[in-house]
GUFIDREN-125456 format. One record per atom (N, C-alpha, C): residue number from 1; residue in three letters; atom name; x, z, y. Coordinates in pm, 1 decimal, padded with zeros to 6 digits, m for minus. Last residue first. Layout:
<sites>
pos, code, site, x, z, y
NUM, ALA, CA, X, Z, Y
...
</sites>
This chain:
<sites>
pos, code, site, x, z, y
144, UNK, N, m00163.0, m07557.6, 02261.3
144, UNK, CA, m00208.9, m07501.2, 02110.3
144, UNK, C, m00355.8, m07517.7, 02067.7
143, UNK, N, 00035.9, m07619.4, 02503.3
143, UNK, CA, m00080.3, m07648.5, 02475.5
143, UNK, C, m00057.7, m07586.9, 02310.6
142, UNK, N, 00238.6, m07356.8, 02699.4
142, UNK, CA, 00230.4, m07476.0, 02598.4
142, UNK, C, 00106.9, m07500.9, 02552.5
141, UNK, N, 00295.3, m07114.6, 02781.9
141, UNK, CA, 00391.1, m07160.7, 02623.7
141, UNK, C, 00364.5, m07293.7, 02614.6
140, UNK, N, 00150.1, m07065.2, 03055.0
140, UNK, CA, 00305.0, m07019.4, 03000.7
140, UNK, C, 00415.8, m07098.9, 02895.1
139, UNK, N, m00082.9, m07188.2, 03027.0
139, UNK, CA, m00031.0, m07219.2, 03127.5
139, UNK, C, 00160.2, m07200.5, 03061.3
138, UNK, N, m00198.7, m06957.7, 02891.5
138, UNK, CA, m00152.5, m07078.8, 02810.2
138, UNK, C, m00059.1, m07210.4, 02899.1
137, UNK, N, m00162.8, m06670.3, 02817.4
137, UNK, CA, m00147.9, m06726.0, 02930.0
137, UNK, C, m00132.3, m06865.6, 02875.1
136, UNK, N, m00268.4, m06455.9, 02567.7
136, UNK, CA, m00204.2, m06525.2, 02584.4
136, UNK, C, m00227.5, m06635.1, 02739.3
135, UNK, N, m00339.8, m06192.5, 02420.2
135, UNK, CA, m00371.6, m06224.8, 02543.1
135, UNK, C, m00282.3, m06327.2, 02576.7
134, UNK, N, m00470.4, m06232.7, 02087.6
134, UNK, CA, m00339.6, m06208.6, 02128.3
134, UNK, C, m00400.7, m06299.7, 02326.3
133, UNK, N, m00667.6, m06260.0, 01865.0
133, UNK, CA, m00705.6, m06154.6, 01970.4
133, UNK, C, m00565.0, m06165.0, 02022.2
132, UNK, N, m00577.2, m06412.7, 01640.4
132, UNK, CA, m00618.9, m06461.7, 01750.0
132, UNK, C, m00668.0, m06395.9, 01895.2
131, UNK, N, m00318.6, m06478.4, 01525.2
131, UNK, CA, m00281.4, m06353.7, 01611.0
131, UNK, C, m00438.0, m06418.4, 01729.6
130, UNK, N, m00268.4, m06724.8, 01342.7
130, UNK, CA, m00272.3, m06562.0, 01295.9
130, UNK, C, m00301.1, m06464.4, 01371.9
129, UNK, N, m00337.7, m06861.6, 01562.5
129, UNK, CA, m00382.2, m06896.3, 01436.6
129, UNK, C, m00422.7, m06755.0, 01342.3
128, UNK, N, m00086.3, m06856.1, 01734.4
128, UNK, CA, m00251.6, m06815.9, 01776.5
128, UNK, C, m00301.9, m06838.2, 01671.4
127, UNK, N, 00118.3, m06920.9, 01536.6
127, UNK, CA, 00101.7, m06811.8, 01611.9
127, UNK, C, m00047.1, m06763.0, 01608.0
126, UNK, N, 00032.5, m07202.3, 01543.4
126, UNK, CA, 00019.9, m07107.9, 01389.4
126, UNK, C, 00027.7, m07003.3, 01460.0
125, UNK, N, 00043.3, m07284.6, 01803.1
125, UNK, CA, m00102.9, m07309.8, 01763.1
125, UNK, C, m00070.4, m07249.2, 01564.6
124, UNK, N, 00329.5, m07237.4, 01898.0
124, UNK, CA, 00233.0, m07144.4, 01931.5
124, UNK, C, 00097.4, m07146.8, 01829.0
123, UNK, N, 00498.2, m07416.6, 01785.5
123, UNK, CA, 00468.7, m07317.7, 01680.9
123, UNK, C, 00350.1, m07211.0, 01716.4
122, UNK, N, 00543.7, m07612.4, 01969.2
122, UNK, CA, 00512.1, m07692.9, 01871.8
122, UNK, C, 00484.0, m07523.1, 01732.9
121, UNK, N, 00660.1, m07399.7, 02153.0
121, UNK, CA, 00583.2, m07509.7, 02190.6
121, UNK, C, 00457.9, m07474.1, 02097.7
120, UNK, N, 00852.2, m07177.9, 02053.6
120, UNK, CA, 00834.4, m07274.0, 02130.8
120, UNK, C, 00705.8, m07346.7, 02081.8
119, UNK, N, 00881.4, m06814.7, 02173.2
119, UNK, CA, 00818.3, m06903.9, 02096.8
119, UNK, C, 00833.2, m07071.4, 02096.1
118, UNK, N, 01143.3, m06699.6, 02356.4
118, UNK, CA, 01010.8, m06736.6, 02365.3
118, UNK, C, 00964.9, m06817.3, 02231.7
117, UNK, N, 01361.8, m06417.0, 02177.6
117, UNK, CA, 01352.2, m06579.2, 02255.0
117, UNK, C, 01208.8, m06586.3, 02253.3
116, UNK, N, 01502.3, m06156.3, 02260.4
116, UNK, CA, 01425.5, m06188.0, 02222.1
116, UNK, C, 01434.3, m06314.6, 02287.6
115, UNK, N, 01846.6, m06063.1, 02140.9
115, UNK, CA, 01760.1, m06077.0, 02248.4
115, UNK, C, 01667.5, m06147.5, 02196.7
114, UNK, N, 02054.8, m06060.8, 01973.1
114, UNK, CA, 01978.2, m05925.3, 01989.7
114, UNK, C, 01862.6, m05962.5, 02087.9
113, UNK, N, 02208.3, m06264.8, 01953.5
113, UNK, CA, 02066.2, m06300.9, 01869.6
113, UNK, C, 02000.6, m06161.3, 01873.4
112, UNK, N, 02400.3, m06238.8, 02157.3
112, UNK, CA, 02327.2, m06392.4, 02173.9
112, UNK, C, 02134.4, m06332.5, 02075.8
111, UNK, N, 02535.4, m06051.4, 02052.1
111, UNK, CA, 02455.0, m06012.1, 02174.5
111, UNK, C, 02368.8, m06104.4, 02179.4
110, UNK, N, 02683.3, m06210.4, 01776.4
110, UNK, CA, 02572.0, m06085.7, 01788.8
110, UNK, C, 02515.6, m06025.8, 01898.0
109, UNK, N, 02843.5, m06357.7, 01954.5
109, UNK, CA, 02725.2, m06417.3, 01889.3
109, UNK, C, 02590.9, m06323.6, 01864.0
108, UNK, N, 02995.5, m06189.6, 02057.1
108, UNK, CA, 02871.8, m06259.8, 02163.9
108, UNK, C, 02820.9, m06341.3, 02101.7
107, UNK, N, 03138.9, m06131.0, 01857.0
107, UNK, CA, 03050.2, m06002.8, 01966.2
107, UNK, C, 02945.7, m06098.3, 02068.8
106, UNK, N, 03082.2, m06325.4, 01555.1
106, UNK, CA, 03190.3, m06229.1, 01682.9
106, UNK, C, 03058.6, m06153.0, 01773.1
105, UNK, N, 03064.2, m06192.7, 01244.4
105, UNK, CA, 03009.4, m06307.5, 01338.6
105, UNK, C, 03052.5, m06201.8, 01496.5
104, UNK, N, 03158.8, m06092.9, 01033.9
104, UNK, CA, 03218.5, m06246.3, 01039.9
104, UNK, C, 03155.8, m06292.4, 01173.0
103, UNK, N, 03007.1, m05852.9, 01042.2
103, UNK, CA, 03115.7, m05856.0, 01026.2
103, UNK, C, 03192.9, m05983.6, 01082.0
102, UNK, N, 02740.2, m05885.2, 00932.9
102, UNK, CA, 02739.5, m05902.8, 01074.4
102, UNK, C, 02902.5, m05927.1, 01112.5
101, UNK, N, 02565.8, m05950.3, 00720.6
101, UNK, CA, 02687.6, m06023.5, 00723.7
101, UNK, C, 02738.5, m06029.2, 00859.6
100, UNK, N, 02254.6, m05873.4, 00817.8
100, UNK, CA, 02290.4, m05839.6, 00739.5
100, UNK, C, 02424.2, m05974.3, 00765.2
99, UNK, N, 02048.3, m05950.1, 01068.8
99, UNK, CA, 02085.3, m05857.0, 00960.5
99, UNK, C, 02123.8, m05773.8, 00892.1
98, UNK, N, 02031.8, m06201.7, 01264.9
98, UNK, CA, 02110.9, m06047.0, 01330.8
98, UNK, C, 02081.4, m05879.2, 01233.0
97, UNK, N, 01936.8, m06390.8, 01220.5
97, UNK, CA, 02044.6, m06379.8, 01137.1
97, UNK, C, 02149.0, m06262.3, 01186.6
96, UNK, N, 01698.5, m06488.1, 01412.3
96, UNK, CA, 01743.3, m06460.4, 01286.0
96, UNK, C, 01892.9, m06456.2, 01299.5
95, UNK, N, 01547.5, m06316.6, 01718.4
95, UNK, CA, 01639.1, m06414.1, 01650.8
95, UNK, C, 01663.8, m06354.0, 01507.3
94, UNK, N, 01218.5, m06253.3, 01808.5
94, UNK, CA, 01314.9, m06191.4, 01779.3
94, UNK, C, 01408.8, m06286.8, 01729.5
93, UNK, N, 00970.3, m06325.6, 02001.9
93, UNK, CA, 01018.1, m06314.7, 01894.4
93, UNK, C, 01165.6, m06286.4, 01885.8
92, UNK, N, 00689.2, m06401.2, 02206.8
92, UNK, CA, 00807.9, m06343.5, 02240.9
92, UNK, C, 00856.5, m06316.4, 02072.2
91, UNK, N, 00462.1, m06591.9, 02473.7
91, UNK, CA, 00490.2, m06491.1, 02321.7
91, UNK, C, 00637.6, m06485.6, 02276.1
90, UNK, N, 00354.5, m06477.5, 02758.2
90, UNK, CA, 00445.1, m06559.4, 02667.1
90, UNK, C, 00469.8, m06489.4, 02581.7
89, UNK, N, 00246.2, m06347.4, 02944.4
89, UNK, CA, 00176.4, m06421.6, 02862.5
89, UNK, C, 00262.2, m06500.6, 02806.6
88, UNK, N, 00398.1, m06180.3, 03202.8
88, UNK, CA, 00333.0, m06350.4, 03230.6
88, UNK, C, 00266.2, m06403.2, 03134.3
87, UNK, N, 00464.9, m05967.0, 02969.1
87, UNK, CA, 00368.2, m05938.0, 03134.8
87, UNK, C, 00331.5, m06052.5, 03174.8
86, UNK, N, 00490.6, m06124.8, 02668.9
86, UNK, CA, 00490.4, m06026.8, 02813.5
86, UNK, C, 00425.0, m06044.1, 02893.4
85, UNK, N, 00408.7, m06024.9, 02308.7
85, UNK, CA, 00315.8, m06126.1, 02447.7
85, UNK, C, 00407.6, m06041.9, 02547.4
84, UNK, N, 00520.2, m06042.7, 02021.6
84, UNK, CA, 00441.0, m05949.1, 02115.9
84, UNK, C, 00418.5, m06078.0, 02277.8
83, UNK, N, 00554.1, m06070.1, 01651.0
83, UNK, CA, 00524.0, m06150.8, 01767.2
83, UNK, C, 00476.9, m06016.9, 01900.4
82, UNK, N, 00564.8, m05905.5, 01419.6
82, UNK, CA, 00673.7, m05962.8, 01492.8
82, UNK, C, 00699.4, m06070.5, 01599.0
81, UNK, N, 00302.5, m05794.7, 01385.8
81, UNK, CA, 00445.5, m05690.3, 01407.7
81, UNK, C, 00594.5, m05772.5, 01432.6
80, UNK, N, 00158.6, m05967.7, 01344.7
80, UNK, CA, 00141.4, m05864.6, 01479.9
80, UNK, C, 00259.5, m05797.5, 01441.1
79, UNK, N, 00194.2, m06092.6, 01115.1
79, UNK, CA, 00233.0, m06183.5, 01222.7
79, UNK, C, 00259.6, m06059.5, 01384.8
78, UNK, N, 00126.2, m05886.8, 00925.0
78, UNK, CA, 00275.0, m05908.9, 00958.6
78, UNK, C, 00326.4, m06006.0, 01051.5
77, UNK, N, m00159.4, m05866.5, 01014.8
77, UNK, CA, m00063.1, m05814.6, 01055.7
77, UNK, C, 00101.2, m05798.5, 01074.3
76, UNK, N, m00351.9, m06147.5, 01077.2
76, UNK, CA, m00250.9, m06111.1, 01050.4
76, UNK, C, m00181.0, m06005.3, 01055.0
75, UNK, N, m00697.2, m06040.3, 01234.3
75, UNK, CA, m00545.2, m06047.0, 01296.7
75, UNK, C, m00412.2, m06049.5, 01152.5
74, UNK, N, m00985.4, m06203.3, 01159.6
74, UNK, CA, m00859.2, m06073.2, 01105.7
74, UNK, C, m00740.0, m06163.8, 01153.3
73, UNK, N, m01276.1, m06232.8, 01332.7
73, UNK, CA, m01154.3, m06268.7, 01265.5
73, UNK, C, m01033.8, m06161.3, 01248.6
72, UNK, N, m01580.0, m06166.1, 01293.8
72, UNK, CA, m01486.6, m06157.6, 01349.7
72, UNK, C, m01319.4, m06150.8, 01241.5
71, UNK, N, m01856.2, m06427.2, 01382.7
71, UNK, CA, m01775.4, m06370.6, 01233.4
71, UNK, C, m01610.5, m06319.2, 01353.0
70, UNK, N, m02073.5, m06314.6, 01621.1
70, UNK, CA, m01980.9, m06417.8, 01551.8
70, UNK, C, m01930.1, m06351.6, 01429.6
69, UNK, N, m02411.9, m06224.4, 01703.2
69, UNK, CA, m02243.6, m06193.0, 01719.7
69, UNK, C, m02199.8, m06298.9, 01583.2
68, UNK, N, m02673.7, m06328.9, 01704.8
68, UNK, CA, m02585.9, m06324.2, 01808.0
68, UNK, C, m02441.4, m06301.9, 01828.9
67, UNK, N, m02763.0, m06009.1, 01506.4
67, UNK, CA, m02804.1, m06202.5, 01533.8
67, UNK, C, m02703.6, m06159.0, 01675.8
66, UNK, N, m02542.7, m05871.3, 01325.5
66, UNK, CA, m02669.0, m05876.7, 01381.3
66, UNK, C, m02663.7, m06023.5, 01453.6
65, UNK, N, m02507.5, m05858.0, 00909.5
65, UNK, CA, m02486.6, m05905.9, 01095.5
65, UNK, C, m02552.5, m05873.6, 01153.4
64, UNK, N, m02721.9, m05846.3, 00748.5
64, UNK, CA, m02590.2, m05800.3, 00729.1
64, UNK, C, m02516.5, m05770.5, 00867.0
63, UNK, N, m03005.2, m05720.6, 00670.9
63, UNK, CA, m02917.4, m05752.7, 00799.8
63, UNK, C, m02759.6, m05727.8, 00732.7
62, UNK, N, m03175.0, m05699.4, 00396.6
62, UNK, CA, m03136.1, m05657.4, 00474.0
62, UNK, C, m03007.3, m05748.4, 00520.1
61, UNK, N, m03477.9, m05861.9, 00280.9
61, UNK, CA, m03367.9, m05837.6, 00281.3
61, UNK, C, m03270.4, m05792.2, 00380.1
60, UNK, N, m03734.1, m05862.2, 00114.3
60, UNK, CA, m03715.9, m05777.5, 00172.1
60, UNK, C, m03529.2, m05817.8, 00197.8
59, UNK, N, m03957.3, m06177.4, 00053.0
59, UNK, CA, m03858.3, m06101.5, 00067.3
59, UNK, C, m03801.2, m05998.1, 00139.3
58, UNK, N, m04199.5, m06332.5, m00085.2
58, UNK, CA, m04219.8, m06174.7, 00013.6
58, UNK, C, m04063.5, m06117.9, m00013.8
57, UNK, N, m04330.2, m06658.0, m00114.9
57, UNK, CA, m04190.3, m06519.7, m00125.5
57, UNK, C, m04190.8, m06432.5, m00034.7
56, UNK, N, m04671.5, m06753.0, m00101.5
56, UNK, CA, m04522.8, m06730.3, 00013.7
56, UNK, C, m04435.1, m06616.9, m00090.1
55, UNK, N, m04849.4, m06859.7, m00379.2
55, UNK, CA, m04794.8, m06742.8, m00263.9
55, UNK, C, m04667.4, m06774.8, m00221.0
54, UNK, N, m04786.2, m07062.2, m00595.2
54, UNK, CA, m04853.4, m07073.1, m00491.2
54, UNK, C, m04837.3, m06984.1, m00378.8
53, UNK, N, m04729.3, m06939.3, m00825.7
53, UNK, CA, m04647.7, m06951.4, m00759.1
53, UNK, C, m04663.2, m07030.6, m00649.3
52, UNK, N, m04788.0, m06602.5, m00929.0
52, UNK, CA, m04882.4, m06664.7, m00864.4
52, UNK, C, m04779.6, m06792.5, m00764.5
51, UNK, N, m04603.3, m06455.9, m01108.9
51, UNK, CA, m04747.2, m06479.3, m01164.8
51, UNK, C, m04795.7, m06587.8, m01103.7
50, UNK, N, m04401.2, m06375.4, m00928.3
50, UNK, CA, m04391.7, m06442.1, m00984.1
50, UNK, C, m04495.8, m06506.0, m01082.0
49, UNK, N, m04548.6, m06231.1, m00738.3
49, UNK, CA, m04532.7, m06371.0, m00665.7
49, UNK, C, m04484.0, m06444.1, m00779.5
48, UNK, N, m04587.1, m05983.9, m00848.1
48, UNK, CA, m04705.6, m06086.5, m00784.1
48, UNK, C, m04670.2, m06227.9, m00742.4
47, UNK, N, m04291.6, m05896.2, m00929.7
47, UNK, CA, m04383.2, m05937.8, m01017.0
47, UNK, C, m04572.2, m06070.6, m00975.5
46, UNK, N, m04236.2, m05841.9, m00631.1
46, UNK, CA, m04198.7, m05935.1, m00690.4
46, UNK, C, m04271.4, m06048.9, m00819.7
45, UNK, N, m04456.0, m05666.4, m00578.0
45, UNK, CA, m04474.2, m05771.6, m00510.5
45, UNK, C, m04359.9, m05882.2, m00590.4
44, UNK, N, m04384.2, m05480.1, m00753.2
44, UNK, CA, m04517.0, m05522.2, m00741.9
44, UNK, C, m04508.4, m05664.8, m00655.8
43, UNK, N, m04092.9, m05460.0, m00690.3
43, UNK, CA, m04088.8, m05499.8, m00838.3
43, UNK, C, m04233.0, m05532.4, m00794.4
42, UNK, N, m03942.7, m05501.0, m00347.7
42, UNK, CA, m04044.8, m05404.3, m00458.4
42, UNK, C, m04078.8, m05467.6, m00569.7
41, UNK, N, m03660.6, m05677.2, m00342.4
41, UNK, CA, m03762.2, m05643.5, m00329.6
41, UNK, C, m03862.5, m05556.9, m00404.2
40, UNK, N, m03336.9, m05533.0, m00391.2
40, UNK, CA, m03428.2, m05471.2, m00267.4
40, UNK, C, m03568.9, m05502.8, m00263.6
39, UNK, N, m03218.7, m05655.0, m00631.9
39, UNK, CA, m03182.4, m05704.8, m00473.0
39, UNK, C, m03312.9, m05605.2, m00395.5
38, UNK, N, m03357.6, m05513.0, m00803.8
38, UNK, CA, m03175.2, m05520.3, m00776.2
38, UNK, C, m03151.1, m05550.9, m00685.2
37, UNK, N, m03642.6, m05348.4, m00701.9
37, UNK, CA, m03550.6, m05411.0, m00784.8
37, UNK, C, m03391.6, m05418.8, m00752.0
36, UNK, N, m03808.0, m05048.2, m00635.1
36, UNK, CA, m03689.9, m05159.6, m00603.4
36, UNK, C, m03641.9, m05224.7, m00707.3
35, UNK, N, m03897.8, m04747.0, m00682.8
35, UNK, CA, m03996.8, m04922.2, m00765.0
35, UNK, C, m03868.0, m04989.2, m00673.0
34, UNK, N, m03783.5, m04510.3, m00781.3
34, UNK, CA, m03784.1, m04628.7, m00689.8
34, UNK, C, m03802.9, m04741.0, m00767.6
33, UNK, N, m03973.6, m04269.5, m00968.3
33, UNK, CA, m03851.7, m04343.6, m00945.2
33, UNK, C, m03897.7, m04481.6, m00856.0
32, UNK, N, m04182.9, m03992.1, m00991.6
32, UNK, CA, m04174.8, m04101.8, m00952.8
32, UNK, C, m04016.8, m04170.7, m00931.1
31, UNK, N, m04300.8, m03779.7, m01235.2
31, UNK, CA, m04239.4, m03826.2, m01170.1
31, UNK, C, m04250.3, m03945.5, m01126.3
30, UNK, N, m04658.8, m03629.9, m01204.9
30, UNK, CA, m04561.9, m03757.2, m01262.6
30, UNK, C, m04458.1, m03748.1, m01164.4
29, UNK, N, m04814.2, m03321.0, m01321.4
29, UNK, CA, m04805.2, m03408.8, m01211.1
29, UNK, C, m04691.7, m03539.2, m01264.7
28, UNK, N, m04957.6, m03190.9, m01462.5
28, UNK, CA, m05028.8, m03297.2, m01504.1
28, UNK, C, m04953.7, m03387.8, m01319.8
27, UNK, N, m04838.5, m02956.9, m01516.1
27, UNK, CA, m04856.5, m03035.4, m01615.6
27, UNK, C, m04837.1, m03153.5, m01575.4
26, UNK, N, m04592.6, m02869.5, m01170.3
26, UNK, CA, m04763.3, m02867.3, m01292.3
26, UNK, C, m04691.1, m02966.7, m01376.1
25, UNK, N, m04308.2, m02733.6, m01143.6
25, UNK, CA, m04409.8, m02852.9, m01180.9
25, UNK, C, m04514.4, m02825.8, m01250.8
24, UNK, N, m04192.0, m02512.5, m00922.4
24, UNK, CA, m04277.0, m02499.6, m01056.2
24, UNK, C, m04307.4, m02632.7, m01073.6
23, UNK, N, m04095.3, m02515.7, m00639.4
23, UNK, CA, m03993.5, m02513.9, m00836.2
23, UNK, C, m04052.4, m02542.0, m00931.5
22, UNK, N, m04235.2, m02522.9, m00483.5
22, UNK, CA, m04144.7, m02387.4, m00503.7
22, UNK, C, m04086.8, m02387.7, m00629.8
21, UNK, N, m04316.7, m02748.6, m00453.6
21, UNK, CA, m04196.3, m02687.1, m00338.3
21, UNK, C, m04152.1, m02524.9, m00383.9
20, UNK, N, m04497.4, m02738.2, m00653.6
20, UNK, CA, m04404.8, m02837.5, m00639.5
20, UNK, C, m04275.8, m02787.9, m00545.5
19, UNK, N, m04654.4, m02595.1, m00565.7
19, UNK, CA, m04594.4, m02562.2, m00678.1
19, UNK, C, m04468.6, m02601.8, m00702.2
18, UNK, N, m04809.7, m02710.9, m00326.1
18, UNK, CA, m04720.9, m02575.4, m00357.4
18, UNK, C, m04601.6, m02548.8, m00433.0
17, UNK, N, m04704.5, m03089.7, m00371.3
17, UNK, CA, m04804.7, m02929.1, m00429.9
17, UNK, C, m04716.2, m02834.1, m00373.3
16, UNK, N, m04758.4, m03398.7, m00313.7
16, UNK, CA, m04672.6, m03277.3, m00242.8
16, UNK, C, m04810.6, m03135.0, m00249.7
15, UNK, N, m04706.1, m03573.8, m00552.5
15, UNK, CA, m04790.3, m03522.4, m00447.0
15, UNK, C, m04743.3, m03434.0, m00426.4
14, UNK, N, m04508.4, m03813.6, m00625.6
14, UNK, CA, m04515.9, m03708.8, m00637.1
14, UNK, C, m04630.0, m03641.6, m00536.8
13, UNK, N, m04641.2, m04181.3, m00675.7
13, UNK, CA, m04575.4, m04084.2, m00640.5
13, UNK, C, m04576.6, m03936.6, m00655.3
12, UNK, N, m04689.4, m04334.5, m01023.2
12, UNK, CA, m04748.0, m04242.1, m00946.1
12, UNK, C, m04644.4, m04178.5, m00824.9
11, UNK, N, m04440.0, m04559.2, m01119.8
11, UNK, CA, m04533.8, m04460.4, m01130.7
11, UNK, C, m04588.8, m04398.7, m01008.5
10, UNK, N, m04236.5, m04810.8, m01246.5
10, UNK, CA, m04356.3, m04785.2, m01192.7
10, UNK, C, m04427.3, m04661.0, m01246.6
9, UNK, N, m04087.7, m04837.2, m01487.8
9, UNK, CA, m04037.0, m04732.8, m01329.2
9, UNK, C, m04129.2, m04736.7, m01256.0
8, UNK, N, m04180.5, m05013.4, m01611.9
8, UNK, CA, m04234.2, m04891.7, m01711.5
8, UNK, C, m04169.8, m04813.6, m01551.4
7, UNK, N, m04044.9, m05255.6, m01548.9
7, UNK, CA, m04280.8, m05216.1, m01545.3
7, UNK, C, m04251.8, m05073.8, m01563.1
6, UNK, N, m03841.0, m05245.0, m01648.6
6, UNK, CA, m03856.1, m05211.8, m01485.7
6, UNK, C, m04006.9, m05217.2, m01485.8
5, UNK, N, m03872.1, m05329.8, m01916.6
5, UNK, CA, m03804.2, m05168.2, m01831.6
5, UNK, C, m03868.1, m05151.8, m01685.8
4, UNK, N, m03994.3, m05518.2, m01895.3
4, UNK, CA, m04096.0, m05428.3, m01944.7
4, UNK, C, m04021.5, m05325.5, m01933.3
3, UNK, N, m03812.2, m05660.7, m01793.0
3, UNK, CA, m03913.3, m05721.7, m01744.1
3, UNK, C, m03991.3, m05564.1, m01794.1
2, UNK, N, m03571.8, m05653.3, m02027.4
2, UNK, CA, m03612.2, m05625.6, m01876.6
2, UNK, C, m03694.6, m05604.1, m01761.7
1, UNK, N, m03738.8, m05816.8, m02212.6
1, UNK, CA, m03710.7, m05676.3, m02227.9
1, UNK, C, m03683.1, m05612.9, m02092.2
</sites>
């Protein structure tokens, strides 16, 4: 049944009449709808190759990519909003437990965890993982 819908979208193109550009349709002219199938190849040539299965596949398919470029990777963002890099290339994070229950914890504990600490080591290679466009100095943190 499919097969004899999409035969039947085969038609005549429109000829380009007077009439035609000014609104009027003759009688005896046909509409035309896009012979394409679902994936893009023309239904004639599809239909031909499926009759004849000796013929080469005549595929039409479009570029997703272009040749030569890579798959580009997605930055984490909740990793980018709490990792940043400095001026030498070291990645840089914030201390826990400078919240919430600040009350109980004295004044130079709470100066201790306002400051940012370096990353260490053994965590850069999940870092760079999530953050791979991140300018990193590797010399700086550590192998990853």
């Amino acid at each position: 049944m499919a097969m004899s819908l999409s035969l039947a979208r085969l038609a005549l193109p429109l000829q380009s009449l007077p009439a035609a550009a000014a609104g009027k349709r003759p009688a005896n002219a046909t509409i035309s709808f896009a012979a394409n199938s679902f994936f893009g190849a023309p239904l004639a040539v599809a239909a031909a190759t499926a009759l004849s299965p000796a013929a080469p596949l005549a595929r039409s398919l479009s570029v997703v990519a272009k040749a030569g470029k890579g798959y580009k990777m997605k930055t984490h963002k909740a990793s980018a909003k709490r990792f940043r890099v400095t001026g030498t290339g070291k990645i840089v994070r914030r201390c826990a437990g400078k919240q919430h229950l600040l009350s109980k914890k004295n004044a130079k504990r709470r100066k201790r965890l306002s400051k940012m600490v370096q990353v260490n080591k053994s965590d850069y290679s999940n870092v760079m993982g999530a953050l791979p466009y991140l300018k990193v100095n590797k010399k700086a943190g550590g192998e990853y």
